[in-house]
C-alpha positions as a Markdown table, in Angstrom:
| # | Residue | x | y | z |
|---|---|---|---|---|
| 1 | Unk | -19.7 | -7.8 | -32.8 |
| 2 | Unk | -16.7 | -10.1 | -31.7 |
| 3 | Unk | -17.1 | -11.5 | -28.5 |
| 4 | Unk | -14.9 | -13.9 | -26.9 |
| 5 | Unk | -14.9 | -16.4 | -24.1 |
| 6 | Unk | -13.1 | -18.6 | -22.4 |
| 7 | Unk | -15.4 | -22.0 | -20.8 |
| 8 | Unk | -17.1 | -25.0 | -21.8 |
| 9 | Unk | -19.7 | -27.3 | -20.2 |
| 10 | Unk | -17.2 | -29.8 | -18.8 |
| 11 | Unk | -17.2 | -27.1 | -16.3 |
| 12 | Unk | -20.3 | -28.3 | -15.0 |
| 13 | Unk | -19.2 | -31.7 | -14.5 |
| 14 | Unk | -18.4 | -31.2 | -10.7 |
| 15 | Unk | -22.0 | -30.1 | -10.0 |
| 16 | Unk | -22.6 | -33.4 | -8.5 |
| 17 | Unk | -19.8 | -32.7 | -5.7 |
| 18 | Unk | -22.1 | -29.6 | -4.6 |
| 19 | Unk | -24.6 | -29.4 | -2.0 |
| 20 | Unk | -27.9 | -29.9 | -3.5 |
| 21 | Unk | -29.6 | -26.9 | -1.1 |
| 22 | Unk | -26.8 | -24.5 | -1.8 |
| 23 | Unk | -27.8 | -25.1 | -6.3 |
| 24 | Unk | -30.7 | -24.6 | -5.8 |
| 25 | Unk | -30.6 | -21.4 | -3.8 |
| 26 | Unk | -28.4 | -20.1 | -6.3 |
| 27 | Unk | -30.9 | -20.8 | -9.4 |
| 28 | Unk | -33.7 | -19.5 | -7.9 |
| 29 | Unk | -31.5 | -16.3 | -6.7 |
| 30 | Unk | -30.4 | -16.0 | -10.2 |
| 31 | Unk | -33.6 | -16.6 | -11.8 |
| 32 | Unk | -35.0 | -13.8 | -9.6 |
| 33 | Unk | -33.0 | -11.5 | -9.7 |
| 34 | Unk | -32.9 | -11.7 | -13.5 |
| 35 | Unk | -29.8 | -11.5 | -13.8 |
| 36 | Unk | -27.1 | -13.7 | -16.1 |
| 37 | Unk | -23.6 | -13.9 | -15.0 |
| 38 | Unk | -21.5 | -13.8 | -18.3 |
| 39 | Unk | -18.9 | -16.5 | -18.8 |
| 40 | Unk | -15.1 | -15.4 | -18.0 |
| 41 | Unk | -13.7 | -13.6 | -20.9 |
| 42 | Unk | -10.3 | -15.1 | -22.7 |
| 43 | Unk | -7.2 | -13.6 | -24.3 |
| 44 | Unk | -6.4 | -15.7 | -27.7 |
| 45 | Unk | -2.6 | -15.4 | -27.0 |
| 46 | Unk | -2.1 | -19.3 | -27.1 |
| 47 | Unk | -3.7 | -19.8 | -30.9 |
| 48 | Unk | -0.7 | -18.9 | -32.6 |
| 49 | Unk | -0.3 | -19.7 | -36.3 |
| 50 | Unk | 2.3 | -22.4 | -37.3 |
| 51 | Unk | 4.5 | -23.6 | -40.0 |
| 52 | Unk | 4.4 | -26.1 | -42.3 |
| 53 | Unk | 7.5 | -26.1 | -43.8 |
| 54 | Unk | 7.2 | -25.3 | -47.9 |
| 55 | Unk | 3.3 | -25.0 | -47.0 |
| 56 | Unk | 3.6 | -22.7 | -44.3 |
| 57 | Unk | 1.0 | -19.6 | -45.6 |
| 58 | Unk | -0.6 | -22.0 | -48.3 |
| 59 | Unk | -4.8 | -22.6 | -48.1 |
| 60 | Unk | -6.1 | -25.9 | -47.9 |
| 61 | Unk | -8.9 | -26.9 | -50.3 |
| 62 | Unk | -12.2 | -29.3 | -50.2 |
| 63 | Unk | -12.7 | -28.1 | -46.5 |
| 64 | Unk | -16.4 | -26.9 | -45.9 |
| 65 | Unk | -18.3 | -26.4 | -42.6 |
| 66 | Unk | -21.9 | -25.0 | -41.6 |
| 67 | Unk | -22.4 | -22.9 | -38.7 |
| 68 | Unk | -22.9 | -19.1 | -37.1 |
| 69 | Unk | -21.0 | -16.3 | -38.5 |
| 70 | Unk | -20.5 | -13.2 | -36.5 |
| 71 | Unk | -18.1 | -9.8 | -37.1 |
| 72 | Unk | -15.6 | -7.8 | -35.5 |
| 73 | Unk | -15.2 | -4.1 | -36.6 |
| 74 | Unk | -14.0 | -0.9 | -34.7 |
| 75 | Unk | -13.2 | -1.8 | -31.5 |
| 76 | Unk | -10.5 | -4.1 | -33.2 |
| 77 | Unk | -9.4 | -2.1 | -36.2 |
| 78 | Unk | -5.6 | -1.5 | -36.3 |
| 79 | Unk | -5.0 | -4.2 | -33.6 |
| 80 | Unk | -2.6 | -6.8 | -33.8 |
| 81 | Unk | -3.7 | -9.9 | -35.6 |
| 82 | Unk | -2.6 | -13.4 | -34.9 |
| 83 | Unk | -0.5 | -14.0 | -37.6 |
| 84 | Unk | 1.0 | -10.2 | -36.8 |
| 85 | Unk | -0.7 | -8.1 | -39.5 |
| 86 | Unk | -3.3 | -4.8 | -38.5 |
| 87 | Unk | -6.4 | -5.7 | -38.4 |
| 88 | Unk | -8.3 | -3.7 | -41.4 |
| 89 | Unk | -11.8 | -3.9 | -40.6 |
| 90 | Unk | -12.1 | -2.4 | -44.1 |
| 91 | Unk | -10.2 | -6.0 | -45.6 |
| 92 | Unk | -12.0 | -9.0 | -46.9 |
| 93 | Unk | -10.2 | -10.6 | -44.0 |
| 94 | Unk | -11.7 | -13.3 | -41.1 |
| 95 | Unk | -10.7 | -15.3 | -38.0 |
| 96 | Unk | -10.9 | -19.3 | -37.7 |
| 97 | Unk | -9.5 | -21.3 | -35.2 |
| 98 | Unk | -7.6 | -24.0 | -37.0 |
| 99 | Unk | -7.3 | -22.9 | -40.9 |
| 100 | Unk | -4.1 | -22.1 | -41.9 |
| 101 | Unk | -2.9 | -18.3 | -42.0 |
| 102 | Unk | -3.4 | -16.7 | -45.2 |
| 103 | Unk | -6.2 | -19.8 | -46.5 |
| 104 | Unk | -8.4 | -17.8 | -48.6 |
| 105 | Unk | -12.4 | -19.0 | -47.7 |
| 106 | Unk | -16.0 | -18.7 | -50.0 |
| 107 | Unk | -18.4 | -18.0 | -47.0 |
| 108 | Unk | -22.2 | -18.1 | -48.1 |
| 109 | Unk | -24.8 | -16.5 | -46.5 |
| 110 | Unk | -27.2 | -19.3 | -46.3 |
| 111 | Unk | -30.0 | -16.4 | -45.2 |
| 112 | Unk | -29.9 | -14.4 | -48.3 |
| 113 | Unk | -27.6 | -16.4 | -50.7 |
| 114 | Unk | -24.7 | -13.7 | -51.0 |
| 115 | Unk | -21.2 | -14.8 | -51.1 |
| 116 | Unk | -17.9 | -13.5 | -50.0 |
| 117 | Unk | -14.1 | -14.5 | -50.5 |
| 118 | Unk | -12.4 | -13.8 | -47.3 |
| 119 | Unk | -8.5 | -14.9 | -46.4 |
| 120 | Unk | -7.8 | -15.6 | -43.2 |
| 121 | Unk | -5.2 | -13.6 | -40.7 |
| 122 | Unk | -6.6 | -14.5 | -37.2 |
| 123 | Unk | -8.1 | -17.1 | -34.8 |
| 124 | Unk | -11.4 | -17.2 | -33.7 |
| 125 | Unk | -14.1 | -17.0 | -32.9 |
| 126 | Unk | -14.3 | -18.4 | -28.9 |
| 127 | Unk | -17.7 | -18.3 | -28.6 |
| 128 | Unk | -19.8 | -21.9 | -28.5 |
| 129 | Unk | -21.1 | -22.6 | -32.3 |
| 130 | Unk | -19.9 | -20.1 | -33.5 |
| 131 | Unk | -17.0 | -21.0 | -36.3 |
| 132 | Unk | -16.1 | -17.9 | -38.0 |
| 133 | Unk | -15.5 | -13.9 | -37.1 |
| 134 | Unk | -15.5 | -12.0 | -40.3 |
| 135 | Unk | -14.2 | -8.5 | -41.2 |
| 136 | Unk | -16.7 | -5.5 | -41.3 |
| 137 | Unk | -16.5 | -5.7 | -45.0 |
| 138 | Unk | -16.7 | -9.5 | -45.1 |
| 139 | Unk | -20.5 | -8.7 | -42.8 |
| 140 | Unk | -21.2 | -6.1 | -44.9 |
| 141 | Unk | -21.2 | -7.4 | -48.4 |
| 142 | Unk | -22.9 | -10.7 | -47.0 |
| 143 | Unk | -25.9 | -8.4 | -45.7 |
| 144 | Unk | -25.4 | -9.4 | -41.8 |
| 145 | Unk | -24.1 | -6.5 | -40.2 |
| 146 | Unk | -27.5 | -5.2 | -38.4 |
| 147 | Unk | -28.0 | -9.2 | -36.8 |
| 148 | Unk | -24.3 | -9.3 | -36.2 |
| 149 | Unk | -24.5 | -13.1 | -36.5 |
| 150 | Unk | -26.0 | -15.3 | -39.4 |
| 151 | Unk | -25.7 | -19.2 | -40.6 |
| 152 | Unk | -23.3 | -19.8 | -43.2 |
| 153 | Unk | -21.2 | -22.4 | -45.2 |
| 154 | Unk | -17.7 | -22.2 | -45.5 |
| 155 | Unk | -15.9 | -23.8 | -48.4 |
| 156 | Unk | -11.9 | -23.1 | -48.8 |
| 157 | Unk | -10.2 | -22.5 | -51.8 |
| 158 | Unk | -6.6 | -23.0 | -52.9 |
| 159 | Unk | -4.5 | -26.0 | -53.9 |
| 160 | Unk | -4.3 | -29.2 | -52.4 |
| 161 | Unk | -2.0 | -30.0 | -49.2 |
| 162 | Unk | -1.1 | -33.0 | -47.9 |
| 163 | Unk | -2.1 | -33.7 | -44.5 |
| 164 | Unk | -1.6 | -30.7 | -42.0 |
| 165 | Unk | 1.1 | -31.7 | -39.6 |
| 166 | Unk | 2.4 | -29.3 | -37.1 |
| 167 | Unk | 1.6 | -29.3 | -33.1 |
| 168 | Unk | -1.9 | -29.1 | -31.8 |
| 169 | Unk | -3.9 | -29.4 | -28.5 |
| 170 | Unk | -7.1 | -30.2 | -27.8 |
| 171 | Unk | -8.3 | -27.8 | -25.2 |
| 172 | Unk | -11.5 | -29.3 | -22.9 |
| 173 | Unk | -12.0 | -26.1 | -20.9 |
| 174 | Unk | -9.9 | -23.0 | -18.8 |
| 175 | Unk | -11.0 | -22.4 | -15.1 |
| 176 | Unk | -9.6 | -19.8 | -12.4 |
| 177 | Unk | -9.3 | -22.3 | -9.8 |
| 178 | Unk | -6.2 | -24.9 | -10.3 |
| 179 | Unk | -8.7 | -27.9 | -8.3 |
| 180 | Unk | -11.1 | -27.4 | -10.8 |
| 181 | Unk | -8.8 | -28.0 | -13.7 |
| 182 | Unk | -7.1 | -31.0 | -12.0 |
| 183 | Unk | -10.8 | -32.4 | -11.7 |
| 184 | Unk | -11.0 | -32.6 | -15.0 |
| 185 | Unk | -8.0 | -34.0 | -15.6 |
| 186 | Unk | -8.7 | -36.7 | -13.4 |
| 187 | Unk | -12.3 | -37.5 | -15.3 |
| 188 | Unk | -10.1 | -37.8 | -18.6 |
| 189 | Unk | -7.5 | -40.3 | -16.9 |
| 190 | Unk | -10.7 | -42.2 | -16.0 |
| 191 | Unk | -12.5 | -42.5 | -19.2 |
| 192 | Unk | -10.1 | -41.6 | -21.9 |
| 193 | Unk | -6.6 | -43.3 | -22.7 |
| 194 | Unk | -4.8 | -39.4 | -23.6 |
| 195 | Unk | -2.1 | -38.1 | -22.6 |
| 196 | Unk | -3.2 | -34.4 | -20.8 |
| 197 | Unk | -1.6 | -31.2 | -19.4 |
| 198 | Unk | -2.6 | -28.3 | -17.6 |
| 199 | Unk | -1.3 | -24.9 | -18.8 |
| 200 | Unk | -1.2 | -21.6 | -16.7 |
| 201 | Unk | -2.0 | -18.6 | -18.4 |
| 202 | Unk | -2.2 | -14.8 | -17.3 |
| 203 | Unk | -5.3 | -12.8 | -18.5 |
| 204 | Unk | -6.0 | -9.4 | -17.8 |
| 205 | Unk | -4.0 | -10.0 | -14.8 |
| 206 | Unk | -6.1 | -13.1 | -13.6 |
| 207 | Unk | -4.6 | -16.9 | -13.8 |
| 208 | Unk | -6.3 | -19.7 | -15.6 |
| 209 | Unk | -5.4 | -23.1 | -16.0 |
| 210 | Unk | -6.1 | -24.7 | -19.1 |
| 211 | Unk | -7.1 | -28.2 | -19.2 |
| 212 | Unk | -5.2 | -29.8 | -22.7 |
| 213 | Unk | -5.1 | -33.2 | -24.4 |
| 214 | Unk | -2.1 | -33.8 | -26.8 |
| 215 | Unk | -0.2 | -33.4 | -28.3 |
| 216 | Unk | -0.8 | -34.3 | -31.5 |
| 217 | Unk | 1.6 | -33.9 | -35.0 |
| 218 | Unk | -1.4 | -33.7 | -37.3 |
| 219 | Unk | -4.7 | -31.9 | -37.8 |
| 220 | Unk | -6.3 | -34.6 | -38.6 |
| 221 | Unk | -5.4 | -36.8 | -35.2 |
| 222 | Unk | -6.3 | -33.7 | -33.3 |
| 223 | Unk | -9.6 | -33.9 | -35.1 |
| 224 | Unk | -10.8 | -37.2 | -34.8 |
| 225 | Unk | -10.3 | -36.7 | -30.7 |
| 226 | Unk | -12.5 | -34.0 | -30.7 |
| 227 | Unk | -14.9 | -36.4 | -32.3 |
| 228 | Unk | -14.5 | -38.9 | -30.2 |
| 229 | Unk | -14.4 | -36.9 | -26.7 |
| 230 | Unk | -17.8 | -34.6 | -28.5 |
| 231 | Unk | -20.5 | -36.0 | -26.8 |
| 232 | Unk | -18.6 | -35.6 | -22.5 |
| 233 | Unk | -17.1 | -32.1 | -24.1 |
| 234 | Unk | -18.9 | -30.2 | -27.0 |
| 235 | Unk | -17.1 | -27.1 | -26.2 |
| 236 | Unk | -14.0 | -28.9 | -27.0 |
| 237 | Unk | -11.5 | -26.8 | -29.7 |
| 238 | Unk | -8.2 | -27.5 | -31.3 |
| 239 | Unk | -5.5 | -25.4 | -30.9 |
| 240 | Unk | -2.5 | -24.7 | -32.9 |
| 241 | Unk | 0.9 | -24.0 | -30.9 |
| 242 | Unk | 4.2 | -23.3 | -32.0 |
């Protein structure tokens, strides 16, 4: 089932700035009592969808990635979507973070071999490796509805666009404490020549600040940061604003 979340590891980067006796008290409370604390959850307000122009709504083809699939069904069906539409858990429909609304996507089960043409009408999935949430009937015609999650290979399909410009972010990580964000911040300024922001954003009625790099005018810049900043944030996503 879709699950989303708002952190990454750069959260643990101040570790070092806490006392050594009070860690490991904590872990071996944790570890203890047994118990996990769950990471903060997220609202996906901010990834709105965003024009291109005389491209806007057109797919993008030769794109393929390889990671975990998961699927959202009934505790979603007839919501809102981000590019406004109901969600029909019943549609060949699926979320991605940075495709273009309305790209239409071959997703291969690489467990069993089955394949399934999906367009997309939403962002997501937040959750760490994970790269696609696909509709109930996307899960259930590539056989992964009892694991919930499975690996597969995207491939988009379409005609050719030229390069993707619009306005993105690259967002490091989201914290409830403002210091903790402006931490981070500081680390970038220190290691990384990027312009960066910090965005406040209301969540079930709690504050985060988001920790952004940016902006940039096309995909393919945002991209090539991610890259680059990969290995001190692997958590790292871009973002698509309007």
């Amino acid at each position: 089932m879709r699950t989303e979340f708002e952190f990454t590891s750069s959260t643990f980067r101040g570790i070092s700035r806490i006392n050594i006796c009070i860690l490991l008290s904590l872990v071996l409370f944790l570890f203890g009592c047994g118990k996990f604390i769950p990471p903060i959850p997220q609202d996906n307000s901010l990834y709105r969808t965003y024009s291109q122009g005389k491209n806007k709504s057109s797919s993008v083809s030769g794109y393929s990635q390889t990671g975990i699939a998961s699927w959202y069904g009934k505790k979603f069906h007839r919501k809102t979507t981000a590019n406004g539409e109901r969600y029909d858990m019943y549609a060949m429909t699926a979320a991605h973070k940075i495709l273009p609304m309305n790209t239409k996507v071959r997703v291969i089960n690489l467990q069993n071999g089955k394949k399934a043409v999906v367009r997309i009408n939403d962002r997501g999935p937040f959750v760490k490796d994970r790269i696609i949430d696909l509709s109930y009937a996307a899960a259930k015609k590539l056989g992964m509805v009892d694991p919930g999650t499975t690996r597969v290979k995207l491939v988009t399909l379409g005609k050719d666009l030229p390069e993707t410009s619009g306005k993105f972010y690259l967002q490091l990580g989201s914290f409830l404490k403002k210091q903790n964000a402006m931490e981070i911040q500081t680390d970038i300024k220190s290691v990384f020549d990027y312009s960066t922001r910090i965005e406040k954003a209301k969540v079930k009625g709690k504050t985060f600040w988001r920790v952004q790099v940016g902006i940039f005018d096309f995909l393919s810049r945002a991209e090539k940061t991610r890259k680059k900043m990969q290995k001190n944030y692997p958590n790292a996503f871009v973002i698509a604003v309007d």
